[in-house]
N, C-alpha and C positions, 0 to 999 in steps of 0.2 A: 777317272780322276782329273781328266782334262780341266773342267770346270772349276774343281776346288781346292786346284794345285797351289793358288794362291794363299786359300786358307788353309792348308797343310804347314807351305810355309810358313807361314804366319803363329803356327802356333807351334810350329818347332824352334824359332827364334823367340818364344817366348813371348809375343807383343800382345799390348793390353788388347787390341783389336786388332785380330788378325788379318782381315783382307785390307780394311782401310791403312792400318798402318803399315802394313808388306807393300800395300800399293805406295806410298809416300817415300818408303825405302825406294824401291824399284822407279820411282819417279826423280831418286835422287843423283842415278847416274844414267850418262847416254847409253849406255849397253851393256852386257853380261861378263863384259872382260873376257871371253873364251869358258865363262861358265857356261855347263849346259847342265839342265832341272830335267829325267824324263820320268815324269810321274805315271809310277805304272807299276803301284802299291798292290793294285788286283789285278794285274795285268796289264797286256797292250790292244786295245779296242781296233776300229778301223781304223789302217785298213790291215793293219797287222794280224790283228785275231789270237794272239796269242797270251794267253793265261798264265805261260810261265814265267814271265818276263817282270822282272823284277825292279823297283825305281832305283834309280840311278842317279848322280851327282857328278859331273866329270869336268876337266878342265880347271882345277883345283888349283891355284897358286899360292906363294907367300903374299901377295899383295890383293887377293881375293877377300871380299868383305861380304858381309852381309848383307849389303845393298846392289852385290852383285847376283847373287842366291836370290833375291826377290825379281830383280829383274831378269835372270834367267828361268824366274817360275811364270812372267809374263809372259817371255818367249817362247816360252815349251806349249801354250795354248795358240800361239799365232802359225808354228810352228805344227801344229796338232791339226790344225785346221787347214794347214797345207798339205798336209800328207793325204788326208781327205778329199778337198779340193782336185789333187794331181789324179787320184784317183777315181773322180767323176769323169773327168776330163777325159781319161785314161779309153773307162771303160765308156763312154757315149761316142768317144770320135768327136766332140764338139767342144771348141774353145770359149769359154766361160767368160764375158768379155768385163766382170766385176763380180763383187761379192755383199748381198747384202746381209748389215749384221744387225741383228735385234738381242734384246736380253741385257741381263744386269753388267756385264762384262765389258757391254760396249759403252760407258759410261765411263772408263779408261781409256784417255784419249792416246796415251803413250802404246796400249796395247794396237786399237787402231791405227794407227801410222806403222807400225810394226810390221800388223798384218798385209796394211798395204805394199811394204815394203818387200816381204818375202816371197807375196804371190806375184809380186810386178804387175798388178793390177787394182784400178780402182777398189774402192770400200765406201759402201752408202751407209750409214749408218740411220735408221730410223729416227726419227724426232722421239716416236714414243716408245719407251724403251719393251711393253712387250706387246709383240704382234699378234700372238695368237688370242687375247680376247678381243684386243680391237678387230683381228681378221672376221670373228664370229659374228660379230657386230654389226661387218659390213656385210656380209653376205644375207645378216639377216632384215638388212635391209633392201637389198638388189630382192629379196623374196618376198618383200612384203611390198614392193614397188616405188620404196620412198626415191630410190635410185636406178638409173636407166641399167648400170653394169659397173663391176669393179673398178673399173680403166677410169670412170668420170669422176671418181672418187681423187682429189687431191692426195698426194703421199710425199710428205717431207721429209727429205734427207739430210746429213753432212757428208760431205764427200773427201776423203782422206786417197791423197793420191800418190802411187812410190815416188822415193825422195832418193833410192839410190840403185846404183849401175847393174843391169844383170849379172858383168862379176862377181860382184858383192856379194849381192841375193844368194847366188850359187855357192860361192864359198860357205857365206854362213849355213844354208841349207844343208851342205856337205858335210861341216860339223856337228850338224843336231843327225843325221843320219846315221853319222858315227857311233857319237853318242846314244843311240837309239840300239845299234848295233851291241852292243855295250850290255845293253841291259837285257837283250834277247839273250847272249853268248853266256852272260853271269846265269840266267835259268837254267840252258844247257849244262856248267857245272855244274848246279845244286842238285841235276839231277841223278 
């Protein structure tokens, strides 16, 4: 659900288009207010693994909107992608020194910043937003000899770099963790 936690939201709020307009919500304020989104409708994928785990909403206020709800569904994939990320990191022994992002996702420039924020590391974003036909593309040209090797190949990025203090990062991390907790513990009830 990581991917289309967006469009979940978006069509539970009702919006005529749902990713485009949930993203325009969720571009309307600077952060989730203490909302946290963990969308895990069919579960919890990596690096959780768990099936039982039910989605979640937490962080709820009187002063919580709906354009707090969208941009805590942008944050649940920046957030999604750390949990991921920690656990590469984890299991290699090697520090990850950026993250490149390709796909329709990263065409939200609020989610990129985001992500760069939470992982405290750089985020290259590709020019073109999907790699893997272009990747096919280049290789089949490194095989066909039009190109010496992939490295000679030009690759255009943007580079979105964290904007805030490891405190920070850790606190809000600590709250989506919670929150994640949250929705593992709700499956244990139902059970």
């Amino acid at each position: 659900m990581t991917g289309s936690a967006l469009q979940w939201v978006g069509e539970f709020l009702d919006l005529a288009n749902p990713v485009e307009d949930a993203a325009a919500l969720a571009a309307s304020v600077c952060d989730s207010a203490g909302v946290h989104f963990v969308p895990a409708m069919s579960g919890l994928g990596a690096p959780y693994w768990d099936s039982a785990a039910r989605g979640t909403i937490a962080g709820l206020s009187r002063t919580s909107t709906r354009a707090h709800l969208a941009r805590a569904a942008v944050e649940a994939i920046a957030f999604q992608v750390r949990d991921v990320f920690d656990a590469m990191e984890r299991e290699s022994g090697t520090a990850l020194p950026a993250l490149r992002a390709d796909g329709g996702a990263t065409r939200n420039d609020a989610l990129m910043q985001f992500q760069a924020d939470v992982l405290g590391r750089a985020v290259l974003r590709a020019t073109t937003e999907d790699l893997s036909a272009l990747g096919a593309a280049k290789l089949a040209g490194v095989v066909l000899g039009w190109w010496e090797s992939l490295e000679a190949l030009p690759c255009t990025t943007t580079s979105f770099e964290p904007r805030i203090c490891a405190d920070e990062r850790e606190a809000k991390y600590g709250a989506w963790q919670h929150a994640v907790a949250q929705a593992r513990l709700k499956a244990e009830a139902a059970a």
